[in-house]
MOPAC internal coordinates of N, CA, C and O (Angstrom, degrees):
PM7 1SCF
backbone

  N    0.0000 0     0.00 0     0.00 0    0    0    0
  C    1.4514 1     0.00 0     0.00 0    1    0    0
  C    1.5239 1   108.12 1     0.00 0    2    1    0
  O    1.2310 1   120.51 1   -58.15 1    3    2    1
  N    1.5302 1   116.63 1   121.85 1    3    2    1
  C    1.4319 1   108.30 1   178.45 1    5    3    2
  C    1.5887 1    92.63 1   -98.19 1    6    5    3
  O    1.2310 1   116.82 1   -16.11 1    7    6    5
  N    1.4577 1   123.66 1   163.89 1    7    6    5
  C    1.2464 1   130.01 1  -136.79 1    9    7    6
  C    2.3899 1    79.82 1  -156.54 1   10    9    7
  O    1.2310 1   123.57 1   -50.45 1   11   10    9
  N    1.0240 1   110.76 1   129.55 1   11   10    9
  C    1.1836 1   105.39 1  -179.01 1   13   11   10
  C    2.1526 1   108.32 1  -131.16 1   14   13   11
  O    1.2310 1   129.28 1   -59.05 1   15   14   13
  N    0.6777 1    99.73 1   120.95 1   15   14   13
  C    1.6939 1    98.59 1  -171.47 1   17   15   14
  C    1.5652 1   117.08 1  -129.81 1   18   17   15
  O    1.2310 1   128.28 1  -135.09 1   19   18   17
  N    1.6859 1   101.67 1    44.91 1   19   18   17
  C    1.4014 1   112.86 1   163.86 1   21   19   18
  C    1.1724 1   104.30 1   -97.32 1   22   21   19
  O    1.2310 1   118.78 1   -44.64 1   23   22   21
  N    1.4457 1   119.93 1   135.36 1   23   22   21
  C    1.5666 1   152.73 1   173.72 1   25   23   22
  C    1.5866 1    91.68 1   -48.33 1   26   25   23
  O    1.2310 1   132.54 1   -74.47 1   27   26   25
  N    1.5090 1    93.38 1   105.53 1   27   26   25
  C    1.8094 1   109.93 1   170.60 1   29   27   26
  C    1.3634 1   103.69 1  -168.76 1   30   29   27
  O    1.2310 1   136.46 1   -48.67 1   31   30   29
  N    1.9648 1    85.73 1   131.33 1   31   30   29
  C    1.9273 1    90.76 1   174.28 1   33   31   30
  C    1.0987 1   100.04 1  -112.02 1   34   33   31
  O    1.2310 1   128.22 1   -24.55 1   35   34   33
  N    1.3642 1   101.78 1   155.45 1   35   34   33
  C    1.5104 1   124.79 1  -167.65 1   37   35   34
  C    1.4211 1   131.07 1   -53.70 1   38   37   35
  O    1.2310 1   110.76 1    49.20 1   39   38   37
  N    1.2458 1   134.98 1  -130.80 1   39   38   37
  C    1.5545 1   116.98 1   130.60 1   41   39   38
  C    0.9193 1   148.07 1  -101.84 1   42   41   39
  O    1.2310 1   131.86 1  -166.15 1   43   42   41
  N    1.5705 1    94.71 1    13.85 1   43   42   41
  C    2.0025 1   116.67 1  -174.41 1   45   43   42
  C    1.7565 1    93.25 1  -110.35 1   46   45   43
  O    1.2310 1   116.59 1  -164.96 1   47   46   45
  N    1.4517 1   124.09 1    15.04 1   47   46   45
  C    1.4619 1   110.58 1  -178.01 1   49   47   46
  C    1.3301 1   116.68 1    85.36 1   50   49   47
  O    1.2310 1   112.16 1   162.13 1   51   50   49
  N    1.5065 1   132.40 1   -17.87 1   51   50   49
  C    1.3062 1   126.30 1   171.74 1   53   51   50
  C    1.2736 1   124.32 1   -76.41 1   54   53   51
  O    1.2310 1   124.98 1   -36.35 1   55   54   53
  N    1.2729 1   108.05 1   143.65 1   55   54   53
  C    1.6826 1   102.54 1  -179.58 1   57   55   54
  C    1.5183 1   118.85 1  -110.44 1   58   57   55
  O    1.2310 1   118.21 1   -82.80 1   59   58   57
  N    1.4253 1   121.01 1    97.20 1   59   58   57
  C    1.4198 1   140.29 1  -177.25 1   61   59   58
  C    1.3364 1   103.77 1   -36.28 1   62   61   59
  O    1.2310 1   116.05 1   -46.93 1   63   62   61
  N    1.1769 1   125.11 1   133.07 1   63   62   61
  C    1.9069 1   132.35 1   154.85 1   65   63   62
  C    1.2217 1   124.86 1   -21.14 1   66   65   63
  O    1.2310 1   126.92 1   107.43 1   67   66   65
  N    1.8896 1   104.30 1   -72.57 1   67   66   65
  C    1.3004 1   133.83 1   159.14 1   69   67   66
  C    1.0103 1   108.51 1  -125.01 1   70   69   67
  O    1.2310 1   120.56 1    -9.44 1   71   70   69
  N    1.4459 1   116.54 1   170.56 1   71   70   69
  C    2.1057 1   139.17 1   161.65 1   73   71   70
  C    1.3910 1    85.77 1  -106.26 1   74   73   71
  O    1.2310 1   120.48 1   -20.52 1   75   74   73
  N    1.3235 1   116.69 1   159.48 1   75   74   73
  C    1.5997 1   126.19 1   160.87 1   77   75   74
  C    1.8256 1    88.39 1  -146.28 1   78   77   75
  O    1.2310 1   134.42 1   -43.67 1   79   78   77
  N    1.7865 1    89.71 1   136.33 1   79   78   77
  C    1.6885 1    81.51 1   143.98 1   81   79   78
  C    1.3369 1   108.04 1  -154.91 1   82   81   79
  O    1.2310 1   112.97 1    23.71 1   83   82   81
  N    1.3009 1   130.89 1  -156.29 1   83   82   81
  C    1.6125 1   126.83 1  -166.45 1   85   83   82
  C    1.2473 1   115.98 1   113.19 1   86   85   83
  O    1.2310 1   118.03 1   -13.93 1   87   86   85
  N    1.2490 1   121.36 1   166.07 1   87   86   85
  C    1.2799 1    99.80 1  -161.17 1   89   87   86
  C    2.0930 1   103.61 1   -99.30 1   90   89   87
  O    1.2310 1   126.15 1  -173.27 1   91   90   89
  N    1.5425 1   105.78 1     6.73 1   91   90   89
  C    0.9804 1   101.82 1  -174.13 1   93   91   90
  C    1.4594 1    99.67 1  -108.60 1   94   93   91
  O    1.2310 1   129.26 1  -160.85 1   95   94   93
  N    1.4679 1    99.76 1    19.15 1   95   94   93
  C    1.7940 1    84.99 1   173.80 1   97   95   94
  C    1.7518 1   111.27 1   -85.82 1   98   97   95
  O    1.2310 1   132.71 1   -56.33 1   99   98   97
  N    1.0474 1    93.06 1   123.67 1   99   98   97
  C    1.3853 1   107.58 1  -169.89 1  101   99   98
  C    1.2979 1   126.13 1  -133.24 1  102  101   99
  O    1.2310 1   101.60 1   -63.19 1  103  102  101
  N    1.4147 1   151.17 1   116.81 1  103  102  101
  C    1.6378 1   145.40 1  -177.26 1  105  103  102
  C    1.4389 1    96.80 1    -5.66 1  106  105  103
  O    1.2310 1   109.44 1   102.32 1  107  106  105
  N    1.4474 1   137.40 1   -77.68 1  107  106  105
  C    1.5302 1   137.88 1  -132.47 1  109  107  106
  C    1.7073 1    86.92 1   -83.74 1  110  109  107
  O    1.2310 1   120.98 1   132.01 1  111  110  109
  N    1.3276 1   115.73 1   -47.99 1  111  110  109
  C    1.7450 1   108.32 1  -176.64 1  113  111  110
  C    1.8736 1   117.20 1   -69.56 1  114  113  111
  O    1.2310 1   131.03 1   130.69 1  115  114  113
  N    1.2213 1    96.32 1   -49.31 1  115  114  113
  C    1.7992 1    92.78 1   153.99 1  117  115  114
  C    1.6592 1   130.34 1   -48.15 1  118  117  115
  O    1.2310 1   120.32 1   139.96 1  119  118  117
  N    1.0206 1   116.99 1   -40.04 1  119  118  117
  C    1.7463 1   126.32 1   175.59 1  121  119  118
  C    1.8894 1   100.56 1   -82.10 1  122  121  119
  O    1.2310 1   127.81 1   137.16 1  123  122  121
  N    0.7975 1   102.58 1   -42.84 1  123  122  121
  C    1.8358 1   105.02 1   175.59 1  125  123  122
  C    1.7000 1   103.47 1   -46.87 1  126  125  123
  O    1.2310 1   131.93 1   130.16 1  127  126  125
  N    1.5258 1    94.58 1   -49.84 1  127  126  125
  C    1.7049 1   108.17 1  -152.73 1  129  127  126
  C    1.8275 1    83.29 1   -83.26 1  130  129  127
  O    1.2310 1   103.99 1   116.71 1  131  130  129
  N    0.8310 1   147.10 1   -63.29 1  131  130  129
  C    1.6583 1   157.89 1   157.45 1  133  131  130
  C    1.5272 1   106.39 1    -6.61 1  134  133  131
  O    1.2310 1   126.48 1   108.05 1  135  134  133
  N    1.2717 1   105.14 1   -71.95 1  135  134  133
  C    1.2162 1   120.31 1  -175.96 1  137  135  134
  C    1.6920 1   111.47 1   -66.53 1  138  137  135
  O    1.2310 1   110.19 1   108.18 1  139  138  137
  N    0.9585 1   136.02 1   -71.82 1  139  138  137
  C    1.5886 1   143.01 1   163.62 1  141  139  138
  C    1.8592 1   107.43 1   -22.72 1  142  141  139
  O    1.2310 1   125.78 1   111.23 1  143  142  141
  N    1.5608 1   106.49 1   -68.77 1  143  142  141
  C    1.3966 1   124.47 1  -167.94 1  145  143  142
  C    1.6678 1   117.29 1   -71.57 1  146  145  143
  O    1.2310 1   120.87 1   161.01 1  147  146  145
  N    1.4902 1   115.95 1   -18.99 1  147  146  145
  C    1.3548 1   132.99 1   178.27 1  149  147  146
  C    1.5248 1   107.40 1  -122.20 1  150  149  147
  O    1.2310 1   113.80 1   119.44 1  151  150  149
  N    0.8413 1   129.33 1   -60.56 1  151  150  149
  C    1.2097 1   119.67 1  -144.84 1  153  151  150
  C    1.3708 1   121.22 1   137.09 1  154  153  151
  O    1.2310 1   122.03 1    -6.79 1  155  154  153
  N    1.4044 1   113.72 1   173.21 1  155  154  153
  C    1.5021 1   120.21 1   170.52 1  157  155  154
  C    1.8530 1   105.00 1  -101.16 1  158  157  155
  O    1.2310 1   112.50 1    -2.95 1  159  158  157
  N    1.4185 1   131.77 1   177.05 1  159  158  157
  C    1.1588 1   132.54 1   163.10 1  161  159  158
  C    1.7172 1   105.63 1    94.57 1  162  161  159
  O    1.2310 1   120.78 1   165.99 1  163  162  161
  N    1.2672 1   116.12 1   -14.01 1  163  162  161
  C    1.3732 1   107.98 1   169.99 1  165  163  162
  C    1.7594 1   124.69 1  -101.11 1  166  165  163
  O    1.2310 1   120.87 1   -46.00 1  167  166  165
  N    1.2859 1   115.94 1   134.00 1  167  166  165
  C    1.4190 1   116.08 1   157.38 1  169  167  166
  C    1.3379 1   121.35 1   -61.52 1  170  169  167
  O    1.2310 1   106.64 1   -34.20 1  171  170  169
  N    1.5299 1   142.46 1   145.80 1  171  170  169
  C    0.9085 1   145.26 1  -178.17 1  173  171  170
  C    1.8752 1   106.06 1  -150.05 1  174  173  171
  O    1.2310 1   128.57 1   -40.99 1  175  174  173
  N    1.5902 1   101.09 1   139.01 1  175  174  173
  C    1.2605 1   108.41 1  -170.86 1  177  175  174
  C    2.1718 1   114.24 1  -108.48 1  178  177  175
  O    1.2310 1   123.62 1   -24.09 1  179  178  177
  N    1.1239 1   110.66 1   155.91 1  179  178  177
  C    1.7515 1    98.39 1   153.92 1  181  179  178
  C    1.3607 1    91.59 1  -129.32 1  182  181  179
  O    1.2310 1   124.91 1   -45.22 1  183  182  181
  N    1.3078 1   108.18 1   134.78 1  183  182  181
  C    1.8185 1   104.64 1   158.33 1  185  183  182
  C    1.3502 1   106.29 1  -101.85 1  186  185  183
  O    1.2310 1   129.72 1   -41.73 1  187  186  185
  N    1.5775 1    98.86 1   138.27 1  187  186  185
  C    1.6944 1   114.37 1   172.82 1  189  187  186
  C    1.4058 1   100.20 1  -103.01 1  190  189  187
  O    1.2310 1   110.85 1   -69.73 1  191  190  189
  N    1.3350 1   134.82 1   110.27 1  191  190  189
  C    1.9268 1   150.03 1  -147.97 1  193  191  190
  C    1.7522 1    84.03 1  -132.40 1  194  193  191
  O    1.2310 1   128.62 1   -89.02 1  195  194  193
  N    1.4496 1   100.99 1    90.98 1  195  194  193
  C    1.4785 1   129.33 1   165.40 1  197  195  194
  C    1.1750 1   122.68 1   -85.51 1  198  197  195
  O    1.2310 1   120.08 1   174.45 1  199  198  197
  N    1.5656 1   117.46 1    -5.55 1  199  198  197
  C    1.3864 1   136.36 1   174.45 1  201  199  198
  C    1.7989 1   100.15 1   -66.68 1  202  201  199
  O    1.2310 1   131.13 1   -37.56 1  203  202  201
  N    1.8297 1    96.13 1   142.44 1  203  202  201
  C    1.5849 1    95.26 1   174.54 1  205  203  202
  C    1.2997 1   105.05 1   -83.60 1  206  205  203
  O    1.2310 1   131.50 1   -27.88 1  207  206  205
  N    1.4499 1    95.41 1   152.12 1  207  206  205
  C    1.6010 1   107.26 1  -149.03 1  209  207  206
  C    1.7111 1   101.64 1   -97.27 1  210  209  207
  O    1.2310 1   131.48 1   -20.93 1  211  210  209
  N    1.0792 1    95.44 1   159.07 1  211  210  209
  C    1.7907 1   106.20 1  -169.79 1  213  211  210
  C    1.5990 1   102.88 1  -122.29 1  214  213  211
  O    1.2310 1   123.36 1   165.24 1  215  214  213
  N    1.1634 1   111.17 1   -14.76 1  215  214  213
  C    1.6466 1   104.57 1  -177.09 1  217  215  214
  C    1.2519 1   101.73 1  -143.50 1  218  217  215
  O    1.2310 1   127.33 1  -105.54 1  219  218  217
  N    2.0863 1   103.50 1    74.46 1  219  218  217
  C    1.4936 1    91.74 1   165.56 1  221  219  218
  C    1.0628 1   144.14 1    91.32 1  222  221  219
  O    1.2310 1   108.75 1   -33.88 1  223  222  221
  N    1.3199 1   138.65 1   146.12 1  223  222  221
  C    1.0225 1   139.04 1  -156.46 1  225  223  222
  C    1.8806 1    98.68 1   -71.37 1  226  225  223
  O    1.2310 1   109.43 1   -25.92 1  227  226  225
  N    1.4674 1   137.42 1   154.08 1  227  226  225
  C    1.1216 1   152.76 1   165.18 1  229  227  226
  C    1.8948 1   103.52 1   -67.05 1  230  229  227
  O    1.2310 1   118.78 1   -37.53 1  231  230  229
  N    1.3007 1   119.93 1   142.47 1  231  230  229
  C    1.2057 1   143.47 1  -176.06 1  233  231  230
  C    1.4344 1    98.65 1   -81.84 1  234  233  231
  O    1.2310 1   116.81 1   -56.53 1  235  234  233
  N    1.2465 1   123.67 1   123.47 1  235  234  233
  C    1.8190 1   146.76 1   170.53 1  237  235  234
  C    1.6737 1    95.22 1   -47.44 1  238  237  235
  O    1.2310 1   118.23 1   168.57 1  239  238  237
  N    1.2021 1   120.99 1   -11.43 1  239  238  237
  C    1.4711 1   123.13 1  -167.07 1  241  239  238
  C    1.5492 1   102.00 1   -99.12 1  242  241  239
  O    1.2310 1   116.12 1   -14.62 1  243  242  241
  N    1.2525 1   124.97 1   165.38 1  243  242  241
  C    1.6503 1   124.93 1  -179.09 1  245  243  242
  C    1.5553 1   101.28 1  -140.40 1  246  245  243
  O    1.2310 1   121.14 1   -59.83 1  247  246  245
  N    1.4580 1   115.42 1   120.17 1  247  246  245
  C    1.3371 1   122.90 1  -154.42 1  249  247  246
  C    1.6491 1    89.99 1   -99.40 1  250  249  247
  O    1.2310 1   118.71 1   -57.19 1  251  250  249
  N    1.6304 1   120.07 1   122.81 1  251  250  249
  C    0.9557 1   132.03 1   160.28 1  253  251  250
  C    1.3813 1   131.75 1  -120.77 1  254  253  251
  O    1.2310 1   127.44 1   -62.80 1  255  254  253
  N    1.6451 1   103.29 1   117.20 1  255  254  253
  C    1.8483 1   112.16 1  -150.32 1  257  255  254
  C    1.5080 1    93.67 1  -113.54 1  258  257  255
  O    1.2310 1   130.32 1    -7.00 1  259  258  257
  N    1.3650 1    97.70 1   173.00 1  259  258  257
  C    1.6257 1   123.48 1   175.20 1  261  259  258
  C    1.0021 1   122.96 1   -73.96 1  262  261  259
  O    1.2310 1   102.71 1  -100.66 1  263  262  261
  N    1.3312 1   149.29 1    79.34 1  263  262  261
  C    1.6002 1   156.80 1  -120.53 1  265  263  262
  C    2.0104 1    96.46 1   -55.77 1  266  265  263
  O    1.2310 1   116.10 1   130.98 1  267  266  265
  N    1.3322 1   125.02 1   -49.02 1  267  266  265
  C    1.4357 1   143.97 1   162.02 1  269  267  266
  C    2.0039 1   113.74 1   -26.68 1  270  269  267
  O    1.2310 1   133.26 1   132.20 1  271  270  269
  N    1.8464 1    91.97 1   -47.80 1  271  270  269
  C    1.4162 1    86.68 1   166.20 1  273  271  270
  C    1.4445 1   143.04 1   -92.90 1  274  273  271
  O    1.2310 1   124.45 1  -171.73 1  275  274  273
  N    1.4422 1   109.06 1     8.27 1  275  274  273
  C    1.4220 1   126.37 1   161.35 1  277  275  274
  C    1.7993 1   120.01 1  -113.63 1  278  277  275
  O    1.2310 1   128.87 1  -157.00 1  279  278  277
  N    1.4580 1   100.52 1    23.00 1  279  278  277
  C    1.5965 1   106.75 1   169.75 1  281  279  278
  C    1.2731 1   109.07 1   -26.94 1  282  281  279
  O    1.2310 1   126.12 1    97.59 1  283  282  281
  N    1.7619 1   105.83 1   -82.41 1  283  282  281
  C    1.7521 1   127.74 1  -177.69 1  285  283  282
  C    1.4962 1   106.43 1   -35.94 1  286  285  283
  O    1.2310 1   103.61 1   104.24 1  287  286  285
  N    1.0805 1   147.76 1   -75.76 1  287  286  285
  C    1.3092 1   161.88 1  -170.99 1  289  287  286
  C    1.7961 1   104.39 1   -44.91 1  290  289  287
  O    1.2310 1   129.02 1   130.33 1  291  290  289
  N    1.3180 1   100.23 1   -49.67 1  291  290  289
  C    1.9269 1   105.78 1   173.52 1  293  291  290
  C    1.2639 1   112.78 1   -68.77 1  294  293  291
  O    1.2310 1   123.12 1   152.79 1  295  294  293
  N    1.6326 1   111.62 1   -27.21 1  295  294  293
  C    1.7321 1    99.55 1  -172.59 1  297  295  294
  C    1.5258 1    90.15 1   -92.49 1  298  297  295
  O    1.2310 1   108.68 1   118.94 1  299  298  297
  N    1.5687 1   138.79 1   -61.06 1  299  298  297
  C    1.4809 1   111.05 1   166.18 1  301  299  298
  C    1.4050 1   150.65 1    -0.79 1  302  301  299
  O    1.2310 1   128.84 1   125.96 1  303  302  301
  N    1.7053 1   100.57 1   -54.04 1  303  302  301
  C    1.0870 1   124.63 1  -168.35 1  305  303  302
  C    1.9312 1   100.58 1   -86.15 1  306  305  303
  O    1.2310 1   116.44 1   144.03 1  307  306  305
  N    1.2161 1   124.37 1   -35.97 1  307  306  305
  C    1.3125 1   132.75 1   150.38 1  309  307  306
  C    1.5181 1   126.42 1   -42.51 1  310  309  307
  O    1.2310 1   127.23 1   120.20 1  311  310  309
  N    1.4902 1   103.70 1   -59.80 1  311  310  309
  C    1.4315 1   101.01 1  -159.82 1  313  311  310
  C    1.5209 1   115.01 1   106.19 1  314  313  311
  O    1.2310 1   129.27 1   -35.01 1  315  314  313
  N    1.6478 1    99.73 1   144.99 1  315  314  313
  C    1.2530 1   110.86 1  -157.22 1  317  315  314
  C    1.7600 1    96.76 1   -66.22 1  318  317  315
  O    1.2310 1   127.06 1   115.78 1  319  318  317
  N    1.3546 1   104.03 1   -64.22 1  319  318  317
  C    1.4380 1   122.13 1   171.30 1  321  319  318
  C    1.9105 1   118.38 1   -43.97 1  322  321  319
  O    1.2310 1   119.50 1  -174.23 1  323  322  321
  N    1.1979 1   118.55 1     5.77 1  323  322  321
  C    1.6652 1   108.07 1   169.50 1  325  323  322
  C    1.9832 1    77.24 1  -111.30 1  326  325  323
  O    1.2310 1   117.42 1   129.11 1  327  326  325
  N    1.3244 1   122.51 1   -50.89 1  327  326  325
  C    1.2247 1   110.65 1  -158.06 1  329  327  326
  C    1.6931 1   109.60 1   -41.07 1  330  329  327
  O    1.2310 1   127.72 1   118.27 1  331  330  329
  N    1.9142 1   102.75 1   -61.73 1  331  330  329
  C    1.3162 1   111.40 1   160.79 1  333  331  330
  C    1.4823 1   126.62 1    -2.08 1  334  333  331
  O    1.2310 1   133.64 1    97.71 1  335  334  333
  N    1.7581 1    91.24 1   -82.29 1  335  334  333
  C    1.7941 1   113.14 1   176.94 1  337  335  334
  C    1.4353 1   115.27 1   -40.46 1  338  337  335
  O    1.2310 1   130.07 1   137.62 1  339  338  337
  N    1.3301 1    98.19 1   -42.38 1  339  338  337
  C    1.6930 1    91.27 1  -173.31 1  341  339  338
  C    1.7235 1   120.68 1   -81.60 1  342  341  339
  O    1.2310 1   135.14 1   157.44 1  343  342  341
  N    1.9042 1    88.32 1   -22.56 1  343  342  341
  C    1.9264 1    81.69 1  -172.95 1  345  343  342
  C    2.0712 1    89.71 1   -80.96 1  346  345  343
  O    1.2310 1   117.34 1   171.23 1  347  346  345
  N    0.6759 1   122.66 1    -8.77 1  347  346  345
  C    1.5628 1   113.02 1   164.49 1  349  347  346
  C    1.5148 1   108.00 1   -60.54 1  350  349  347
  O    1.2310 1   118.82 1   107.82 1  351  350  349
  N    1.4545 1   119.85 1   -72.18 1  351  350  349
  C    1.3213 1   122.62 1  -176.05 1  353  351  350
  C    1.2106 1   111.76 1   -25.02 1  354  353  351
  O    1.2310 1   117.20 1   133.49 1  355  354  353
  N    1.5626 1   122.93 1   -46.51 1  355  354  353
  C    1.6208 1   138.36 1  -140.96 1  357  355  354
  C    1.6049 1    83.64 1  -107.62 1  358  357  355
  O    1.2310 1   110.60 1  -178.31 1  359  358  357
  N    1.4954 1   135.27 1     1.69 1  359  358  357
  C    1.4336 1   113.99 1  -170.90 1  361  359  358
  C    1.3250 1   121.43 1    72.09 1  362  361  359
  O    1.2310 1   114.27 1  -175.42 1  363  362  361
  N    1.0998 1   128.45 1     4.58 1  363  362  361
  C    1.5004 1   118.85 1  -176.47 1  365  363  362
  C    1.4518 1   130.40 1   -92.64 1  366  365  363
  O    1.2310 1   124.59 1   166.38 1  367  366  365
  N    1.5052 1   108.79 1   -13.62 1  367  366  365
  C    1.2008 1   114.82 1   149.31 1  369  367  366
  C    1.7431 1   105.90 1  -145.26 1  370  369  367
  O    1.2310 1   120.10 1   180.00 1  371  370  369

């Protein structure tokens, strides 16, 4: 698994942790490499973006971010009304 950790945002402006690609990049070799190279205590995300694409072919690379830096994009992708629901659950409004 090559593992790439030059400062690059995506095409939505975010800037991924790491890229991994290879053919052994895989959940258990990514969390190995995560876990060893970072630390413990962090969430970490891959998005699979099944949406038809408007810019292009997708990068051979697999952008893996800090679950914290795609907040905005998760509550979007939710909806205003689950976000709502849930900050009720949690008491917050």
């Amino acid at each position: 698994m090559r593992v790439n950790q030059e400062e690059k945002a995506d095409r939505y402006g975010i800037f991924p942790h790491i890229r991994v690609s290879g053919k052994d990049a895989n959940p258990q070799n990514i969390h190995e490499w995560l876990y060893n190279n970072i630390g413990s205590g962090y969430k970490f995300v891959m998005v699979f973006d099944c949406m038809p694409e408007e810019h292009g072919e997708y990068d051979k690379e697999y952008p893996i971010y800090h679950m914290d830096a795609i907040d905005e994009e998760i509550m979007e992708y939710i909806g205003v009304e689950r976000v709502k629901q849930w900050l009720k659950r949690k008491g917050v409004i």
